[in-house]
N, C-alpha and C positions, 0 to 999 in steps of 0.2 A: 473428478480428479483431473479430467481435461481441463475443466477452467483453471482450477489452483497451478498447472504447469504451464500457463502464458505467460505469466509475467517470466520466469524463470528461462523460457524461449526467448523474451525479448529481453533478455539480463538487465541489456546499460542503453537501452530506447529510449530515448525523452522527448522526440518525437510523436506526433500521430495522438493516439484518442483510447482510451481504454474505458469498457461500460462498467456502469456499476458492481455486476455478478465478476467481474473481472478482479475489481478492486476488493470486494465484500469478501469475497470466496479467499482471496490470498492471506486478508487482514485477518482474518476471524479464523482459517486455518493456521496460519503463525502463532496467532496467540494461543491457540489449544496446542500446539506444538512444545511452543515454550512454558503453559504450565505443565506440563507433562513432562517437562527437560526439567527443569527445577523441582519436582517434584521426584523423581528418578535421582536428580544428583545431592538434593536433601540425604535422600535413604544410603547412598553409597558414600557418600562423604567430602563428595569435592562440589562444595557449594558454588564455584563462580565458573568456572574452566566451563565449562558445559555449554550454558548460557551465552554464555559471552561469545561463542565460538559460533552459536547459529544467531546470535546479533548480528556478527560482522558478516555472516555467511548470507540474511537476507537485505540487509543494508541499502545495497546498490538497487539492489530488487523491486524493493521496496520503496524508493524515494520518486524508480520510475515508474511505476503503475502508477504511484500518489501523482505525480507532475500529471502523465499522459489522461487520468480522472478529471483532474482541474481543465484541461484542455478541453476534456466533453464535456464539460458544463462551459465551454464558452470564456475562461479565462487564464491567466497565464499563472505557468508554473512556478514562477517566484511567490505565488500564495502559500504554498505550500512553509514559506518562513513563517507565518500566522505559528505554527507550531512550535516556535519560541518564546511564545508571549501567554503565559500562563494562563489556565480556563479560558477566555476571553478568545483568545486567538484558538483552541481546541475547541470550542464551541463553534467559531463559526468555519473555520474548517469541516467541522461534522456538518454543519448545515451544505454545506460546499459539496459534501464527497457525497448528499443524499439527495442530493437535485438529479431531476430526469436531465437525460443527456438535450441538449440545446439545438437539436436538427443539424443541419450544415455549417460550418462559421470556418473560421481562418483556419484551425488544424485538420481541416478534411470533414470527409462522411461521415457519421455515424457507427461505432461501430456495430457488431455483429452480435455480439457477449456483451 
């Protein structure tokens, strides 16, 4: 649970370097969250309000763990547009976000998680 509440520590950081368990841990918690939101507002009845509300609520969160990931592998956070460009750019994005971190480079150490 410690790793999934970094990124939310560092809300709006786009700065610095985040590891894998950092990025994986928040991703893959979100996404069980929101099938589980969706899932929830199916059976009660209000299909979008729900969702929509922990969209906008991991967003910011979310864009900067993705930036501060690309950084530990070494490159910069405007890759992170790859995710407009249908499969092709989410593919290699996914290649991007499952590379070991790159030792030392322009955004600092290594980190820790």
């Amino acid at each position: 649970m410690e790793v999934y509440m970094l990124p939310w520590q560092k809300f709006a950081v786009f700065s610095g370097r985040s590891g894998r368990g950092e990025y994986w841990t928040f991703t893959l918690v979100n996404l069980v969250i929101s099938l589980v939101i969706s899932a929830v507002a199916k059976q009660i009845g209000i299909v979008g309000i729900l969702g929509l509300l922990f969209s906008l609520a991991t967003l910011v969160p979310g864009l900067a763990v993705g930036i501060r990931r690309l950084h530990d592998t070494g490159k910069s956070g405007w890759y992170l547009l790859l995710a407009l460009i249908p499969l092709l750019g989410w593919l290699a994005l996914f290649i991007f976000m499952v590379q070991p971190s790159s030792g030392n480079n322009e955004y600092g150490a290594p980190p820790a998680v």
